[in-house]
N, C-alpha and C positions, 0 to 999 in steps of 0.2 A: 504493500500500500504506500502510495507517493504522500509523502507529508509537504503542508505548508508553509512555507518559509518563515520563520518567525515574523520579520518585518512586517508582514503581510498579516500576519494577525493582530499586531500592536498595531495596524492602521484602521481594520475592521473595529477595534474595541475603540479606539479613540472617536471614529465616528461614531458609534451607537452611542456614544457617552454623548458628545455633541449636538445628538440629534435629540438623543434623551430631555439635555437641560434645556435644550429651544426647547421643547415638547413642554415642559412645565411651569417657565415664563410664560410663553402665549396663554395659558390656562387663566395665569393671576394678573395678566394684561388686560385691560376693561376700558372699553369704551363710554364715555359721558358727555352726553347730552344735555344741555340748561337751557333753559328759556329764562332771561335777563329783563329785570325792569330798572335802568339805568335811573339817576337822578336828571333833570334839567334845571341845572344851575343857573338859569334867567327868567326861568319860571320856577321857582323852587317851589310853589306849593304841589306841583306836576310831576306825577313818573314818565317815565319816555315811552314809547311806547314796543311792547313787547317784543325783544329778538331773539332769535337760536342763536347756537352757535354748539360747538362741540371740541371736546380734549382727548386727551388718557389719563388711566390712574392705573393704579394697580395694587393690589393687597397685599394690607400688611400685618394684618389677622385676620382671623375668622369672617367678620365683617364691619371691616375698617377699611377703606379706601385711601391712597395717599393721592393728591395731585395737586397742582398748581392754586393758588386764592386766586387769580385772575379766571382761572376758567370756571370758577362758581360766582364769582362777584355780582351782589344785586341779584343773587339767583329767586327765581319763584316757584318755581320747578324744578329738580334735577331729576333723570336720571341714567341707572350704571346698564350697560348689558355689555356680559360676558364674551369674549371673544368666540366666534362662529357661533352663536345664538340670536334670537330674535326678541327673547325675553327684554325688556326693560326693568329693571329693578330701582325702586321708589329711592332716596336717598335725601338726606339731609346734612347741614352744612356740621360740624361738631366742633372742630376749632379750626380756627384761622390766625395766621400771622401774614397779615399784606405789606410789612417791611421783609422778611423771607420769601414772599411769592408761596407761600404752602399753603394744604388745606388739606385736615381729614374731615372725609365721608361717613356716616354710618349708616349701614343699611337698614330698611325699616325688617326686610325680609330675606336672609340670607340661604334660605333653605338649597334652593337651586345651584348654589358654590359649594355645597357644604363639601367636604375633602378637596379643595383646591388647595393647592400646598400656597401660604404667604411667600413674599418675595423677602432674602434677608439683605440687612443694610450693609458693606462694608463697613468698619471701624477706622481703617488707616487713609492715610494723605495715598493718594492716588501716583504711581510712579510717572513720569513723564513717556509720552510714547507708546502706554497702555493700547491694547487695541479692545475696543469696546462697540457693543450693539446697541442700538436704539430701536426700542420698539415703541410701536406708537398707530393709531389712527391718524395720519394726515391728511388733510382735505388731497382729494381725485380718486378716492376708490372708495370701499366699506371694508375691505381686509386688510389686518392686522398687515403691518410692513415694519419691512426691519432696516436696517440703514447699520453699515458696519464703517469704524475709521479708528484713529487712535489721537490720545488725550493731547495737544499739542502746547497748551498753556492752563496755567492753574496760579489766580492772583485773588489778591483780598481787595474785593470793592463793590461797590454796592450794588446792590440787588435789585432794591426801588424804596423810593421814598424815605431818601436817609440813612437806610440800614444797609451794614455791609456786609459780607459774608463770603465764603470761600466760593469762587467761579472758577468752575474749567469748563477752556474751552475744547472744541474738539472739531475734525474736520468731517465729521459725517453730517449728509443730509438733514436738518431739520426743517418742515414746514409748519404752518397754520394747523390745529389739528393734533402736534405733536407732544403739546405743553404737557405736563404731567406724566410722559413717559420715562418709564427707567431703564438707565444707560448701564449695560449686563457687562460685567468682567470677569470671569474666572466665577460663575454664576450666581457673585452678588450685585444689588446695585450701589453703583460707585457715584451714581449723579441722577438728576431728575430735571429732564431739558423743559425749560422755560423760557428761551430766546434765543432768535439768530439774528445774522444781518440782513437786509430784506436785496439789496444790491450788491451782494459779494456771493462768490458761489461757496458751496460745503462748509460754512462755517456757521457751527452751533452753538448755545452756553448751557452748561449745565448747572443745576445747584448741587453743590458736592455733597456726598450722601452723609458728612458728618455734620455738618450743619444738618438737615434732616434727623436726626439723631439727637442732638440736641433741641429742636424743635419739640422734638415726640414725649421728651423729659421735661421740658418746662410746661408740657400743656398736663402733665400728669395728676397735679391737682385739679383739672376741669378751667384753668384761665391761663392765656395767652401772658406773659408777662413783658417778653423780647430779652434780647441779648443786654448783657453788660455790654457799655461802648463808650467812647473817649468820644465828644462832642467838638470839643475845642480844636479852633483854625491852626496850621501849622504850615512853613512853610520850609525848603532844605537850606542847607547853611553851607552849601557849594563855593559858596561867590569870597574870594579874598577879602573883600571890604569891609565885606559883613562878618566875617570869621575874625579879624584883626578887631572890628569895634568888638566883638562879644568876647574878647583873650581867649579864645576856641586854644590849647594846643591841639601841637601840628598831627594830623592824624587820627583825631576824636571826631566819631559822627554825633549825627542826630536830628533835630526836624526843633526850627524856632515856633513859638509859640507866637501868631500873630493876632489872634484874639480869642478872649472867652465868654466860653458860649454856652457852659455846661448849667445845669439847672438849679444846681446850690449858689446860693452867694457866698459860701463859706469856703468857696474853692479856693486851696491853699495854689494853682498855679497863677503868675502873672504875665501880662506881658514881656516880651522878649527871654523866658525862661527859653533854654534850649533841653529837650530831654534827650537825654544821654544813652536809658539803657529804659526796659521795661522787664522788673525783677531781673535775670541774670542776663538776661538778652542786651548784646552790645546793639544800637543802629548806627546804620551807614551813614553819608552823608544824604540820601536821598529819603532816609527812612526806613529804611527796608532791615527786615533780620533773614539769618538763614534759619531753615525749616526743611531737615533731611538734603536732597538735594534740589531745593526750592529756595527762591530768594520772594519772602513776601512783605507787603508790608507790619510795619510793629503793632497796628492795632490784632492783625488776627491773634498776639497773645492775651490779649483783653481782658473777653471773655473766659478765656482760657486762665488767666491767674488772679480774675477778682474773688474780692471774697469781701462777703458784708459790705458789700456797695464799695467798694474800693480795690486799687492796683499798687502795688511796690510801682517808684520809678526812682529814678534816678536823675536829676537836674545838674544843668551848668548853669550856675548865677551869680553875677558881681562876681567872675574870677573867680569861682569853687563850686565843688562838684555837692549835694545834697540830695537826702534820701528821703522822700516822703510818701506818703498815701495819697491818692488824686480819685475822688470820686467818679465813677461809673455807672451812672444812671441807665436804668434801659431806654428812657425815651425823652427828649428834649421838645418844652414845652415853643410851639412858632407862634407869630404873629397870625401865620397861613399857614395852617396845616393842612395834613392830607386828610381827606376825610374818612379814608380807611374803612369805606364799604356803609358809612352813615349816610344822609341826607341830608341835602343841605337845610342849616338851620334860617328860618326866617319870620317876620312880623308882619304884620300888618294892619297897617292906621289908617282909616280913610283913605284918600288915593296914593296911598304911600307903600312902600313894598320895604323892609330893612331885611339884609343878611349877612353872615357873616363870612366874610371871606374864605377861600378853600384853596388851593394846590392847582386845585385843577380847574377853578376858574380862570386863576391866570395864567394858567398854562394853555388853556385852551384862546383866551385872549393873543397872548402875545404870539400864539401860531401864526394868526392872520397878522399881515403888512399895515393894514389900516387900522386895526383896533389898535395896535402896536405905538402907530404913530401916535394916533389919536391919546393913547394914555401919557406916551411920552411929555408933549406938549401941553399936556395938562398936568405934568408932573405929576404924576399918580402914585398913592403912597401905594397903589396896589402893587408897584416893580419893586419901588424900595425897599420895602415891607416883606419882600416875597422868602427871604433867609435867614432874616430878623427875628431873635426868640423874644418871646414874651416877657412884660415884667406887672407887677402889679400895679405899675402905673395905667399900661397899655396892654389888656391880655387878648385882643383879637383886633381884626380890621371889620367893621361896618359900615357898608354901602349900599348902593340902591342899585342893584340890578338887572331893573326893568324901567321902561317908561313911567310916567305916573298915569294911574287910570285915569281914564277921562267923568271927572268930575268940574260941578262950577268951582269949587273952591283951587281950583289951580287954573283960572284966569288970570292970563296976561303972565305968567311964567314959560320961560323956556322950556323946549325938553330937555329932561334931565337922565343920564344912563350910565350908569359906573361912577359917580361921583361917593366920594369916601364923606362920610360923616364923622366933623370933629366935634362938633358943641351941638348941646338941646337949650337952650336960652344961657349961654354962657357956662352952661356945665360940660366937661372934657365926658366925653364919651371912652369908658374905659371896656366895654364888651356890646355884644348885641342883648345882653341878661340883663347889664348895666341901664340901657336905653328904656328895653320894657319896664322898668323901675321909675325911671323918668316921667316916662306916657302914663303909666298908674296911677301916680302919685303926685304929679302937675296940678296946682289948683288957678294957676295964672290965667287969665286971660284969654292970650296970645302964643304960641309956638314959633320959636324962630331956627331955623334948621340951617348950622352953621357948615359948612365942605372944607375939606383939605386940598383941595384941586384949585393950582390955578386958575384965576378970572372965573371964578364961579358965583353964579346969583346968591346972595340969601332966602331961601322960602319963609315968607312969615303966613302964619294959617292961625285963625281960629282955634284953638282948640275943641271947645265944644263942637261945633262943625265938624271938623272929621270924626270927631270920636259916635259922632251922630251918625255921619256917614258911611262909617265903617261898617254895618249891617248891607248899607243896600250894596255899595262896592262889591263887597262878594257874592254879593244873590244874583247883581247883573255880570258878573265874570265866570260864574262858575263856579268859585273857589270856596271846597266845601271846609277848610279851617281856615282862622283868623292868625296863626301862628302852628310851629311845629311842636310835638306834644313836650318836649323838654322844658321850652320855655310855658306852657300853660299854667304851671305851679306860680312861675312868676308874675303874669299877669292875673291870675285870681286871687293872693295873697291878699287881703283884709276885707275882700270879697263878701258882704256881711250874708250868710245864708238864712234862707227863707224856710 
């Protein structure tokens, strides 16, 4: 009897292995479908009106779903079905982090997965050059596709809105469709694609499966909390000039300190601090530490060595080196923030619209050329303001949004649209909670409605009048609340009940 050549049998076993673990990824690969009722931030008492749209996920128990927070965002609907089925399975949102881009599912009814083996997470930093699979639904077909390339770069930066986290990139295929899939190496997942370039070819970004990981851990008590992180501006200390005013010696990295931003006023950093090290970690002159054979920046040890809301660092100040704790907040409170999957908050007086500014109002603003212009020239705190954290003086931006409805009481006024609101008869507006407090509790007369916008009118109104008005206003718009439910506490507050 002719035997087979051993080679030949270590290739036959290496393929059924191969084939094996494809076989039981596409199992815990899962398609989801949302129908989205987005916000309209120029009508904020308004949802947009309802759209699909579709991702991946894929499990990570029993029935737990991992995928992307943008492909559930604003969800009304979700749901999962298993790869070559036609089942839809009902789902629900269960945590969310939208500075990570994550989000688990849980299913209402898992019975139809029941023995799907979960996908497990890699633990380690991903080697460079790794060759890795993508699987994923992408928009142009309904079957599961796979997309094979290797890891090409792996840097710490941000994800979205503020928050920053471990990205590798990689040169496989990713499209529309693909979010939430996970990137397979030696059969765990090492990344969960959430971005590419939309004009560059084969290039994808993954979230690296240890941030995932960490995700999964701080959501273990039932709330989102986010990463410890280093808020404060910095800039490298490259330049001779500036290394010779800071008595840098020759050879010392690190990143100057160009303003602080972090949420304690008790921050022991100051301006021009240069930090030196983070706990044992030397940096470079541009920032950067080494990490196996990675050079990334010093925040990824952050997270990684805070403890009780603070980090070891090491400083250069006034000519000497010092060793202190530097608070690590997980979230830094903006002027504009992002709305992080809320609604935008808003009031409304008579033919008056107030709300509080958002991320993605002015983001979406300054996309267009003429809104652009338009805010420019009116100096609009809403550019300045856009990066600017909060203080108790000033804790949001409020502005008007929309036109003013058409009422008599805005005779012989211009129109007015995006103008920022400073004063209510000479009181600083410090929130849009602050303003409802105002209009409450106003016994004057008169309303005089002061802007921050260049060459801007003053509106002077009646009081009584709009507050008269404000019933029919909304009955002739449509508009079935007077305010979003957050602030209703604060305008019914002494509200005498009947």
């Amino acid at each position: 009897m002719q035997c087979k050549p051993i080679w030949f049998m270590c290739l036959f076993l290496f393929g059924f292995t191969a084939y094996a673990e494809e076989d039981f990824v596409k199992r815990a690969v899962m398609k989801i479908q949302t129908t989205h009722r987005y916000p309209d931030p120029f009508s904020p008492w308004n949802k947009s009106s309802p759209t699909e749209s579709s991702g991946t996920g894929f499990l990570i128990e029993s029935d737990r779903i991992l995928t992307n927070a943008h492909v559930v965002f604003y969800a009304s609907q979700i749901y999962v079905t298993p790869n070559q089925s036609d089942e839809k399975l009902e789902a629900s949102v269960e945590a969310i982090s939208y500075g990570l881009d994550l989000a688990v599912l849980k299913l209402q009814n898992a019975e139809s997965i029941r023995g799907t083996r979960p996908l497990t997470l890699d633990t380690e930093l991903t080697p460079l050059r790794t060759d890795v699979s993508v699987y994923g639904f992408p928009i142009g077909g309904n079957q599961i596709s796979i997309t094979k390339g290797i890891v090409s770069r792996i840097e710490y930066a941000e994800i979205h809105a503020n928050q920053l986290g471990l990205r590798t990139q990689i040169d496989a295929a990713t499209n529309p469709g693909n979010s939430g899939g996970p990137a397979i190496s030696n059969g765990k997942v090492v990344g969960v694609a959430f971005s590419g370039i939309r004009h560059a070819d084969n290039i994808g970004y993954l979230i690296h499966s240890t941030e995932v990981i960490g995700f999964l851990k701080d959501i273990e008590d039932g709330t989102c909390d986010g990463k410890p992180n280093f808020w404060d501006q910095f800039q490298p200390v490259e330049n001779p000039a500036l290394r010779s005013k800071l008595q840098l010696p020759k050879g010392m990295g690190g990143v100057m300190i160009s303003s602080v931003r972090g949420l304690t006023e008790e921050s022991p950093l100051v301006q021009g601090d240069v930090i030196t090290k983070i706990g044992p970690h030397a940096l470079d002159w541009q920032g950067n530490v080494k990490v196996n054979d990675l050079t990334l920046s010093f925040l990824y040890y952050v997270p990684l060595l805070a403890e009780n809301g603070s980090v070891p660092m090491t400083l250069w100040r006034e000519g000497r080196e010092i060793e202190l704790q530097c608070p690590t907040p997980n979230k830094v409170r903006l002027l504009v923030p992002d709305m992080e999957g809320d609604y935008p908050k808003y009031f409304i007086f008579g033919p008056l619209v107030f709300e509080a500014a958002t991320a993605q109002v002015v983001e979406s603003l300054i996309s267009d050329k003429d809104w652009l212009l338009y805010l420019a020239m009116r100096q609009s705190p809403l550019l300045s303001s856009l990066s600017k954290p909060s203080t108790p003086q000033l804790e949001e931006i409020v502005f008007i949004p929309a036109p003013l409805f058409s009422h008599r009481s805005t005779k012989g006024y211009r129109p007015i649209q995006l103008l920022v609101v400073r004063a209510i008869n000479d009181v600083k507006i410090r929130s849009l909670a602050h303003l409802v407090e105002i209009l409450r509790d106003c016994q004057d007369e008169f309303l005089e409605i002061q802007f921050a916008d260049y060459d801007s009118e003053r509106l002077i109104f009646n009081r009584q009048e709009l507050a008269d008005a404000t019933d029919e206003v909304l009955a002739d718009n449509g508009v079935r609340k007077q305010c979003s439910d957050v602030l209703l506490p604060v305008w019914n507050q002494g509200t005498p009940k009947e």
